[in-house]
C-alpha positions as CSV (number, residue, x, y, z in Angstrom):
1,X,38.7,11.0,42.4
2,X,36.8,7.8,43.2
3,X,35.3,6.8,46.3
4,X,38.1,3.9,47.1
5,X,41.0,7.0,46.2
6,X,39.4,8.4,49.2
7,X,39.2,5.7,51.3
8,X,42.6,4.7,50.5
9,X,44.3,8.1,51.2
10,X,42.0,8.1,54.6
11,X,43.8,4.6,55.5
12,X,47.1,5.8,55.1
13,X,46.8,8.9,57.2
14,X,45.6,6.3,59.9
15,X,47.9,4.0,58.9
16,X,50.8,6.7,59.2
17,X,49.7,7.6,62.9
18,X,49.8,4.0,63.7
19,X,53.3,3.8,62.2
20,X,55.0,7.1,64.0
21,X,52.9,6.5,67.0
22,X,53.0,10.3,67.5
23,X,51.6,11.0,70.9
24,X,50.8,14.5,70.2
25,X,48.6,13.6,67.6
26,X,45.1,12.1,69.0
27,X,42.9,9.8,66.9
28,X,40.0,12.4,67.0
29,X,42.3,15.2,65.3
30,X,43.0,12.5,62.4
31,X,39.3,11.8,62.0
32,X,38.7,15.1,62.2
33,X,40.8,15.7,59.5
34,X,39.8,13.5,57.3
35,X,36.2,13.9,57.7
36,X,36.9,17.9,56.2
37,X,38.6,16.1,53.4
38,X,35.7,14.1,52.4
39,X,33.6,17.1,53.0
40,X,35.6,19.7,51.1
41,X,35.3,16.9,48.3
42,X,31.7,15.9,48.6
43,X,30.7,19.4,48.2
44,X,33.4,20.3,46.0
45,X,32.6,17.6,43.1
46,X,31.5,17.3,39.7
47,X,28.3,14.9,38.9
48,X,29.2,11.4,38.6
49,X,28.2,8.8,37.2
50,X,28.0,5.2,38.8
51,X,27.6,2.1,36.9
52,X,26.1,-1.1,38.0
53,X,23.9,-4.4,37.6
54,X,20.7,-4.5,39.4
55,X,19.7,-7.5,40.3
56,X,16.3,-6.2,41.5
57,X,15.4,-3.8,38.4
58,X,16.7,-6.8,36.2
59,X,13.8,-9.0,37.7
60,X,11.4,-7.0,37.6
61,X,11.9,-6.1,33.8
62,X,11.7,-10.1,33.1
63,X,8.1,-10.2,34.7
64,X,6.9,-7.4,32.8
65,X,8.3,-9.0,29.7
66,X,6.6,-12.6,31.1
67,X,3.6,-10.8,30.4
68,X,0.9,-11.9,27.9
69,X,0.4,-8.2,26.9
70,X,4.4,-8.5,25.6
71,X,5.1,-9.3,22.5
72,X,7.3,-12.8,22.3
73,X,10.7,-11.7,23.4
74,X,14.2,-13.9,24.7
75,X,12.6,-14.4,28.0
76,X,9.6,-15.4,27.4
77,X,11.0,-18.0,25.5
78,X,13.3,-19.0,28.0
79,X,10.8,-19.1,30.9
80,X,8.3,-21.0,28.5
81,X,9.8,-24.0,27.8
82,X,11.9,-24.2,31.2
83,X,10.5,-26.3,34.0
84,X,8.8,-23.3,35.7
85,X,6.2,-22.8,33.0
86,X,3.5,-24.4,35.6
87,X,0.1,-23.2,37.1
88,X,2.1,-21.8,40.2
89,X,4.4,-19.7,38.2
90,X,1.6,-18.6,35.7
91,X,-0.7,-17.5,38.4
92,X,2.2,-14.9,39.6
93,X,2.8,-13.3,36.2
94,X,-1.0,-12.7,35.9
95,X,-1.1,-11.4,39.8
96,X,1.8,-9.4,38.8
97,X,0.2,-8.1,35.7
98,X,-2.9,-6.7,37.6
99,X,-0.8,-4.9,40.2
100,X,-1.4,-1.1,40.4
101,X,1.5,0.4,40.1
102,X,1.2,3.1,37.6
103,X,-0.1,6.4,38.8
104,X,0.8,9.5,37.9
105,X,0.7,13.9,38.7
106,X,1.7,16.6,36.3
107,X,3.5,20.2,37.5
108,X,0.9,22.5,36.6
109,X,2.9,25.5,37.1
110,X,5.4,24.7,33.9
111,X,4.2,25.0,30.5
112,X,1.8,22.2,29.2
113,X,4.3,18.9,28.1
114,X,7.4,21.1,28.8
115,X,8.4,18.9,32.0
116,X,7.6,15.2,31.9
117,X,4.7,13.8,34.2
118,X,5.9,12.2,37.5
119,X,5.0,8.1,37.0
120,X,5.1,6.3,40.1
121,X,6.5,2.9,37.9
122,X,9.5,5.1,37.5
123,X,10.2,5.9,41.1
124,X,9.7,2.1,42.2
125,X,12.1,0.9,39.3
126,X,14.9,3.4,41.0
127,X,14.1,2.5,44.4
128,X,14.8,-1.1,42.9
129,X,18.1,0.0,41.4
130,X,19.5,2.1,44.4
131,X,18.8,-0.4,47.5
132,X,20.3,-3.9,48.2
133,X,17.2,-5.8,48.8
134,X,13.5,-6.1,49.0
135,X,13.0,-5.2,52.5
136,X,15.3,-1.7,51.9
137,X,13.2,-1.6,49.1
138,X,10.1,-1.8,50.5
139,X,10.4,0.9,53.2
140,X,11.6,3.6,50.6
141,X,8.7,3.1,48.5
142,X,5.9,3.1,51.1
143,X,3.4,5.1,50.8
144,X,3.5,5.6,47.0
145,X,1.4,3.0,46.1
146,X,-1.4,0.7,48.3
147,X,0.9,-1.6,50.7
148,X,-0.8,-4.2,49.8
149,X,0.4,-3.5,46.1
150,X,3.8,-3.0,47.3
151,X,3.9,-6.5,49.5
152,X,2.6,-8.3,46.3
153,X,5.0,-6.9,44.0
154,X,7.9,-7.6,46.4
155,X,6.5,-11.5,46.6
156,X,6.8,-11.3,42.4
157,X,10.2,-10.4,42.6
158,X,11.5,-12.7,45.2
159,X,9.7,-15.3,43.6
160,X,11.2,-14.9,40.6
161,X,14.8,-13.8,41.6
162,X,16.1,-17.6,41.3
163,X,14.3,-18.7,38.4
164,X,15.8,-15.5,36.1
165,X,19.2,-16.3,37.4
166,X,18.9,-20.0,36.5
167,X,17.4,-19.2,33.1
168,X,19.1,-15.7,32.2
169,X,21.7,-14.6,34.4
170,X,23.9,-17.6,35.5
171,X,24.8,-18.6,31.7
172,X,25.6,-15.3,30.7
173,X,26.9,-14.3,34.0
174,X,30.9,-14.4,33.0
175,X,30.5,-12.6,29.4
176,X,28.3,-9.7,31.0
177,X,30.3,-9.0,34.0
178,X,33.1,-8.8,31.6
179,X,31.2,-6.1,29.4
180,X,30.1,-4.2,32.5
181,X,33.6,-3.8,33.3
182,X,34.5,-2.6,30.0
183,X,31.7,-0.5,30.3
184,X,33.0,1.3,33.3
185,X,36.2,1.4,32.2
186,X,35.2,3.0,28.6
187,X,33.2,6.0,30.8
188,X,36.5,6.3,33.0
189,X,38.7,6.8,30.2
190,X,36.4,8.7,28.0
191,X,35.3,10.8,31.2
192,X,31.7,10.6,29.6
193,X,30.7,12.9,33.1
194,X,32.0,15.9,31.0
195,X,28.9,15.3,28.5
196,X,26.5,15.4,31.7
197,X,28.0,18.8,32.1
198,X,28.0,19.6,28.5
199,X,24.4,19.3,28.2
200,X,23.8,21.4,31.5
201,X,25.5,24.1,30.4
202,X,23.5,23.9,26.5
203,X,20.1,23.5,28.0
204,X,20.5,26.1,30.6
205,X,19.5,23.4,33.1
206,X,20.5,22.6,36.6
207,X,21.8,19.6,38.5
208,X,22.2,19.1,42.4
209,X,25.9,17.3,41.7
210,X,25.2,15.7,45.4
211,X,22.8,13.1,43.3
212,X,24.7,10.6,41.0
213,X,23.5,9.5,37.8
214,X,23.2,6.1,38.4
215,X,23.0,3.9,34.9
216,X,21.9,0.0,35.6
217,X,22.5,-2.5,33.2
218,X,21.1,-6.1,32.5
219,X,22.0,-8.8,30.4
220,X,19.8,-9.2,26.7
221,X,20.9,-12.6,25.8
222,X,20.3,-13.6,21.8
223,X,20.5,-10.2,20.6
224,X,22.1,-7.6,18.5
225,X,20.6,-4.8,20.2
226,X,20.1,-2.7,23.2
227,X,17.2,-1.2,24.9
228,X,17.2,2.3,27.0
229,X,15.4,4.6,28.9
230,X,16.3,7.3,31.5
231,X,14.2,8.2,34.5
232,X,14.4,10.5,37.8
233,X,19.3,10.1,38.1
234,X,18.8,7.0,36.4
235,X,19.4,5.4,33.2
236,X,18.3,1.6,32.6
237,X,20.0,-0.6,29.8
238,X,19.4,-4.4,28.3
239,X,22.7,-5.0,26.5
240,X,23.1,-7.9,24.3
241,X,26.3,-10.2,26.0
242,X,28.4,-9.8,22.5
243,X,28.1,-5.8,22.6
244,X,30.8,-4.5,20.7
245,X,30.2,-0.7,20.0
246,X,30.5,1.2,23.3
247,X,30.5,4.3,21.7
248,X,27.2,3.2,20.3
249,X,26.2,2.8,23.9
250,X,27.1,5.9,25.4
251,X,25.6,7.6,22.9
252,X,22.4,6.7,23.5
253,X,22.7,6.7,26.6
254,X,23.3,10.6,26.7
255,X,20.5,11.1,24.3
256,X,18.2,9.5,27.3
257,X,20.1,11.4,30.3
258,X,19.7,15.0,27.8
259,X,15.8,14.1,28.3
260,X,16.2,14.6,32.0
261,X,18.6,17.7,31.8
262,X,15.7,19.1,29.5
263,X,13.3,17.9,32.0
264,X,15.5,19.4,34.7
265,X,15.6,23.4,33.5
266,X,14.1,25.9,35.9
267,X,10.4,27.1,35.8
268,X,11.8,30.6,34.8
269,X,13.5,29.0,31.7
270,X,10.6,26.6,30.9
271,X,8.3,29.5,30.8
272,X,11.3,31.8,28.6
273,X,11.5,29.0,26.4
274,X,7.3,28.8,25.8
275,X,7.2,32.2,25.4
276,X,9.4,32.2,22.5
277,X,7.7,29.9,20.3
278,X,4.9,31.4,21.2
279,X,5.7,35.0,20.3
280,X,7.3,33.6,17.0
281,X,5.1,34.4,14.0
282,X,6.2,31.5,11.8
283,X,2.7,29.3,11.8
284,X,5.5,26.1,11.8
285,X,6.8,27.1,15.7
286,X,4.0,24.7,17.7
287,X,4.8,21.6,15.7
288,X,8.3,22.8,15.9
289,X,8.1,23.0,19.7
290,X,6.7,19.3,19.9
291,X,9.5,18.3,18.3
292,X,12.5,19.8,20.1
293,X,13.0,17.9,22.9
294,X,13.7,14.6,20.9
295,X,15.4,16.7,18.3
296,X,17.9,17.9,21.0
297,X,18.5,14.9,22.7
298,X,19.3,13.5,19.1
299,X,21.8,16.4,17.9
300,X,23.5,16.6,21.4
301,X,23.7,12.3,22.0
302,X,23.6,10.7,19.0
303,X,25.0,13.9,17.1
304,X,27.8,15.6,19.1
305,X,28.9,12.7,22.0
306,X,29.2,9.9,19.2
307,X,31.4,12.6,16.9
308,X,33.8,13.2,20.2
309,X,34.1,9.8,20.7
310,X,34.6,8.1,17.7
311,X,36.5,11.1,15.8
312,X,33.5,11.4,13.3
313,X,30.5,12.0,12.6
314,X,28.0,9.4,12.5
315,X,26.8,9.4,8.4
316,X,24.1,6.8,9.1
317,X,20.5,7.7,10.8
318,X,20.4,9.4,14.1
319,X,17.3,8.3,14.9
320,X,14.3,5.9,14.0
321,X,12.2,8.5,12.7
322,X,12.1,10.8,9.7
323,X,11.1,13.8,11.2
324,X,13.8,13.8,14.7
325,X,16.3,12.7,12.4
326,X,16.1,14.9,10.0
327,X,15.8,18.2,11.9
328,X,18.4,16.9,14.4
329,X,20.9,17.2,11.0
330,X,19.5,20.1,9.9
331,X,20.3,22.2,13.4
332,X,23.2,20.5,14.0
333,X,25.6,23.1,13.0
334,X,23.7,26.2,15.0
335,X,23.8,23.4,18.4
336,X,27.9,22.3,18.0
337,X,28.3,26.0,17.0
338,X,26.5,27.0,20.8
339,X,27.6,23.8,22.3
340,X,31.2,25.1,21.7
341,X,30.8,28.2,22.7
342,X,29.4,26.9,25.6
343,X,26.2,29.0,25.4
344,X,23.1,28.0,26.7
345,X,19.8,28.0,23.8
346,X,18.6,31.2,24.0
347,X,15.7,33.5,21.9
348,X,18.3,33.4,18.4
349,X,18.6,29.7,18.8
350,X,14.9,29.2,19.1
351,X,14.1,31.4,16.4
352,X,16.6,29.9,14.1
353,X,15.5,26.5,15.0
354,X,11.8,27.6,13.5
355,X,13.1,29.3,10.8
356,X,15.0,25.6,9.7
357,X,12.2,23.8,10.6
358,X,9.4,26.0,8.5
359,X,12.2,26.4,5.7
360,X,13.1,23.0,5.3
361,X,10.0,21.2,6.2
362,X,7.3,23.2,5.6
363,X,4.4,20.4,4.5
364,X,5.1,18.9,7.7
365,X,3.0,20.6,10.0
366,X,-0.2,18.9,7.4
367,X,1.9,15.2,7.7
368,X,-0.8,13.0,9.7
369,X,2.2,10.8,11.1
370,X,3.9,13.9,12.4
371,X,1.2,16.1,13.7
372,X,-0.5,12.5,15.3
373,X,2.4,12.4,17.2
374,X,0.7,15.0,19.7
375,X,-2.7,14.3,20.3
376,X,-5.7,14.6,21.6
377,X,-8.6,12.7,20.8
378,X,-12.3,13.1,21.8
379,X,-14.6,10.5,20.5
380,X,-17.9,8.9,22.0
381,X,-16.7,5.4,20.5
382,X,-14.1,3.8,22.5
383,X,-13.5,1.2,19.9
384,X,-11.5,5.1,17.7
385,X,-8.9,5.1,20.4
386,X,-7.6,1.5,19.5
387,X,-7.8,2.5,15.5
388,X,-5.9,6.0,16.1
389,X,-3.4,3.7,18.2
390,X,-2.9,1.0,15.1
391,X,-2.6,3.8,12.8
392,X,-0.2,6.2,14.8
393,X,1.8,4.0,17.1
394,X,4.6,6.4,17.3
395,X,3.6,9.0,20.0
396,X,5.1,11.6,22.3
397,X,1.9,12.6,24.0
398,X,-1.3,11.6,24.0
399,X,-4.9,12.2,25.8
400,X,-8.4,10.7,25.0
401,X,-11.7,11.5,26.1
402,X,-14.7,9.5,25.4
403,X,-17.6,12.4,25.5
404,X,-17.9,15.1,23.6
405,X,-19.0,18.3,25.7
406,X,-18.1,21.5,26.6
407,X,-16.0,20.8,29.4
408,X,-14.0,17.9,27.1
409,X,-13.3,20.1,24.5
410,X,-12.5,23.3,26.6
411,X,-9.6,21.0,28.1
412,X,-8.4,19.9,24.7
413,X,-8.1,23.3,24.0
414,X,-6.1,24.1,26.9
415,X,-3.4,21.7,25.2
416,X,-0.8,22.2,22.4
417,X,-1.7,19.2,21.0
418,X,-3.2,18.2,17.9
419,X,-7.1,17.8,18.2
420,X,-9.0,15.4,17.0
421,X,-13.1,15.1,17.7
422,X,-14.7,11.9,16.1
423,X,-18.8,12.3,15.5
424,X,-20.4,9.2,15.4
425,X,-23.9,10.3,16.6
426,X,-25.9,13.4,17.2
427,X,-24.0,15.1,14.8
428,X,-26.1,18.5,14.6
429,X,-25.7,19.1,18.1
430,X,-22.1,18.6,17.9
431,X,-21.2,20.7,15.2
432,X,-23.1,23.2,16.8
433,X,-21.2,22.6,19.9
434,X,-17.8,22.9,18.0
435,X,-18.5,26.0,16.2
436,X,-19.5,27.9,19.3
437,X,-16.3,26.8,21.2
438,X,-13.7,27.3,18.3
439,X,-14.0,30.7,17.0
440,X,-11.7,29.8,14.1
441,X,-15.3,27.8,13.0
442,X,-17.6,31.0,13.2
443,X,-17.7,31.1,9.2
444,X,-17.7,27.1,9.1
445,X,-20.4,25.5,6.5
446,X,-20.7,21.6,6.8
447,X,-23.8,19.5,6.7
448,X,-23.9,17.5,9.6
449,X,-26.1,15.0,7.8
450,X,-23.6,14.5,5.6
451,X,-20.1,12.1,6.7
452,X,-16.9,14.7,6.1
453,X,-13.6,15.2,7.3
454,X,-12.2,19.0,7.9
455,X,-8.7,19.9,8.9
456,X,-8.0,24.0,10.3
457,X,-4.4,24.9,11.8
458,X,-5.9,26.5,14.7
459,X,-4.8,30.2,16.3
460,X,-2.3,27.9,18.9
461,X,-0.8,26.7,15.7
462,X,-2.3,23.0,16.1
463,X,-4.3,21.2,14.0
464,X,-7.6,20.6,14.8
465,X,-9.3,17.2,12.5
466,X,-12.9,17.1,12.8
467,X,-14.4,13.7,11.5
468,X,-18.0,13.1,11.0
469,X,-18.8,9.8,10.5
470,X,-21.4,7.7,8.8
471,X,-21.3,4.6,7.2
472,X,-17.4,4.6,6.1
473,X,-14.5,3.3,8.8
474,X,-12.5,5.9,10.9
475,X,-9.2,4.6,9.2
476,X,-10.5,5.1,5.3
477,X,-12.0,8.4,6.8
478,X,-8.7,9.5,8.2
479,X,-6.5,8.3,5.6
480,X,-8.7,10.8,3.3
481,X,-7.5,13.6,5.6
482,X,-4.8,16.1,3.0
C-alpha cells in the first residue's frame, strides 16, 4: 500500500467525523486511531522500493565526469563548447577535482573481501540523493569529511546546478520524466520488491524493511546505454532518454542491489560461508570464492529476474566478462533449483559451486586475466603499478605496496589475493627474504643474478608470481608467465 493510500484512507476517517459531526467521537481518538494504523503498517511492511530523480546526485556526477581525468563523455562535450567553458568555470572543476572526499575503513571482524569497504564518496552521494537541498545536505554529512571539504563541494554543486539544467536537463526534461514514470510504473506492476526478497531469502541475508531501497535516476542524453551502481539502500542510474528495454533495466538493477544483500549477510554466515571454501579440498575453491559474488549477482539479476520478467531466458551474454558469464550459466540450474525452493546457499551449494567451477574450468585458476583480477602487488618501482593497471584493467580487488620487506609481504600474505612481488634491485637479498617467509619456497632454486619469472599456487590456494627483473620490461616479462 503506498504512502498516498494511507494518507488518503487517514483523510477520509477525518473527513467522515467532519461529515457526521459525531460528538461522542473527539478528534484525539481519530488521530489516535490513525496514528496505530500507520504504525501497525510501518512495522508491518515489506521493503520498498522508491524511485526518483536527484537533482543533487545528478550534479555532482556531471562534475566528476567534467573532469580531465574522464575520458570524453556527452557532458563534457556539452559543457565544452557551451558558453560556460571560461576561466571561472574551469577553475571549479579543477577545485572540485582536488577535493578529498574519498576515505575509507574495512570490518575487520568478517572474512578478508567478504563485506565491501565502507567509502565515504558513497555515503555523500546518498546523503545527496535522500535530502532536498544543500544545506539538509550539509548537516547530515558533517563530520565525515574536513568541513572545509564539505563547504567546497557544496559551492561545486550549487555552482553548477543551473548550468547542467540549461545544458542537460531542461532539453531532455519532458522525455525523461516521461521514462521515470514508466519506470515506476513497470516496478508497480511487476512488483520488482518481491526480487529484493527473493535474493534475501537465497543469500541468507538480512534487511531492516524500516530502510527503503531508494534507486535515483538521471538523464544520459546521446546514448544507447545505461550506467549502474548500488551503494549503502541505494541504487544510482544514467538512462539514455529513448530507453526502451525496462526489463533490461531492472535487471541490472537487481544484479547491483544482490551485491548489497551479499554485502548485507550476518557475521555468523560470512564466516560459515569462508569456512567452507576453505575446508574444501578442490585446489580451484580460492579463485572460485573471488568469483562468487559477481557470479551470483549475475545468475540471480541478469539470470533469474530477466527470465520472470520477460518469460525467457536471456540466450545472449550475462555479463561483460568470460569468466562471471560463463560460471553464472554454468550454476544456474543448482541457484533457480534453490532459489525455488526458497532455500538459502548452504555447504551442498558451495561445494557444488567448486566442483562446477574446477570441472568446467579448470585452467583458469593459471589464466593471468582471471587470477589478476585479485591482487596484490609489492614492487619497489612505482612506475609496475601503472603497467599491471594497463595490462589488467578489469579488477575486483586490488592492494599495492611499494617496499618489499617483511612486514609488506607478511600482510600480502594475510590476503586471499593473488601475489605478485616485482625485483628490480637487490635481488639476493630478496629472494632470500621470500624463501624464508613462504614456506612453499624452502626447496626453491633460482639465481638471483639471473632475470626469471616463477608462478606457485600457494597453500591458501592463490597464486603467488615472483618477477625478477633485469634488462627486459615488466609487460614482456609478465606476458611470459604460463
Amino acid at each position: 500500500m503506498s504512502c498516498q493510500k494511507i494518507y488518503y484512507i487517514g483523510s477520509l476517517i477525518l473527513q467522515n467525523f467532519n461529515n457526521q459531526k459525531q460528538k461522542n467521537l473527539k478528534i484525539n481518538n481519530v488521530i489516535k486511531y490513525l496514528f496505530l494504523f500507520l504504525t501497525v503498517y510501518t512495522f508491518g511492511q515489506n521493503p520498498t522500493f522508491k524511485i526518483k530523480y536527484s537533482e543533487q546526485l545528478a550534479v555532482f556526477v556531471f562534475l566528476e565526469n567534467l573532469s580531465d581525468y574522464y575520458p570524453d563523455n556527452v557532458f563534457k562535450t556539452e559543457f565544452q563548447k557551451s558558453k560556460y567553458n571560461v576561466e571561472k568555470y574551469k577553475n571549479l572543476i579543477s577545485k572540485f577535482d582536488q577535493l578529498s572526499i574519498s576515505y575509507s575503513f574495512r570490518f575487520e571482524d568478517f572474512p578478508y573481501g567478504s563485506k565491501k569497504t565502507m567509502q565515504t564518496q558513497d555515503i555523500l552521494k546518498k546523503n545527496l540523493i535522500e535530502t532536498n537541498n544543500l544545506n539538509e545536505f550539509k548537516l547530515r554529512s558533517a563530520g565525515m569529511i574536513p568541513n572545509k571539504t564539505l563547504s567546497d563541494l557544496g559551492e561545486c554543486i550549487s555552482e553548477f546546478t543551473p548550468i547542467y539544467n540549461e545544458l542537460i536537463y531542461n532539453s531532455n526534461k519532458e522525455k525523461f520524466e516521461k521514462q521515470l514514470s514508466e519506470i515506476i510504473k513497470y516496478s508497480n506492476e511487476n512488483q520488482i520488491e518481491n526480487y529484493f526478497k527473493t535474493g534475501l531469502v537465497f543469500y541468507n541475508s538480512t534487511w531492516d524493511d524500516s530502510i527503503p531501497f531508494v534507486a535515483a535516476f538521471y538523464p544520459l542524453p546521446n546514448s544507447k546505454g545505461f550506467t549502474a551502481s548500488a551503494f549503502c539502500n541505494n541504487f544510482v542510474s544514467a538512462i539514455q532518454t529513448d530507453l526502451k528495454s525496462h526489463k533490461d533495466l531492472f535487471s541490472v538493477m537487481m544484479h547491483e542491489t544482490y551485491h548489497i544483500i551479499y554485502d548485507e549477510q550476518s557475521l555468523e554466515v560470512k564466516k560459515e560461508i569462508d569456512t567452507y571454501f576453505k575446508e574444501n579440498k578442490s585446489k580451484c575453491s580460492g579463485y572460485a570464492y573471488q568469483l562468487m559474488n559477481e557470479v551470483l549477482a549475475t545468475v540471480l539479476g541478469n539470470g533469474y529476474v530477466y527470465e520472470k520478467l520477460d518469460g525467457k531466458i536471456d540466450e545472449g551474454e550475462w555479463y561483460n566478462n568470460k569468466y562471471i558469464n560463463l560460471m553464472a550459466k554454468q550454476i544456474y540450474p543448482l541457484a533457480k533449483e534453490y532459489i525455488d525452493q526458497k532455500k538459502p546457499i548452504d555447504k551442498n551449494f558451495i561445494d557444488q559451486y567448486i566442483q562446477l567451477y574446477e570441472t568446467n574450468f579448470p585452467d583458469w585458476i593459471n589464466e593471468m586475466s582471471n587470477i589478476m583480477t585479485y591482487r596484490y602487488v609489492i614492487t619497489e618501482n612505482e612506475k609496475d603499478f601503472n603497467t599491471i593497471n594497463k595490462m589488467f584493467r578489469y579488477r575486483s580487488r586490488t592492494e599495492y605496496e611499494d617496499q618489499i620487506t617483511e612486514s609488506s609481504i607478511e600482510k600480502m600474505q594475510n590476503t586471499p589475493l593473488t601475489k605478485m612481488v616485482i625485483i628490480s634491485k637487490d635481488a639476493k637479498e630478496k629472494v632470500k627474504l621470500l624463501k624464508y617467509k613462504f614456506k612453499e619456497l624452502k626447496n626453491w632454486k633460482v639465481n638471483p643474478d639471473k632475470e626469471f619469472v616463477e608462478k606457485i599456487l600457494l597453500g591458501d590456494k592463490s597464486q603467488l608470481i615472483i618477477v625478477n627483473q633485469k634488462k627486459s620490461d615488466l609487460e614482456t616479462l609478465i606476458k611470459s608467465i604460463k
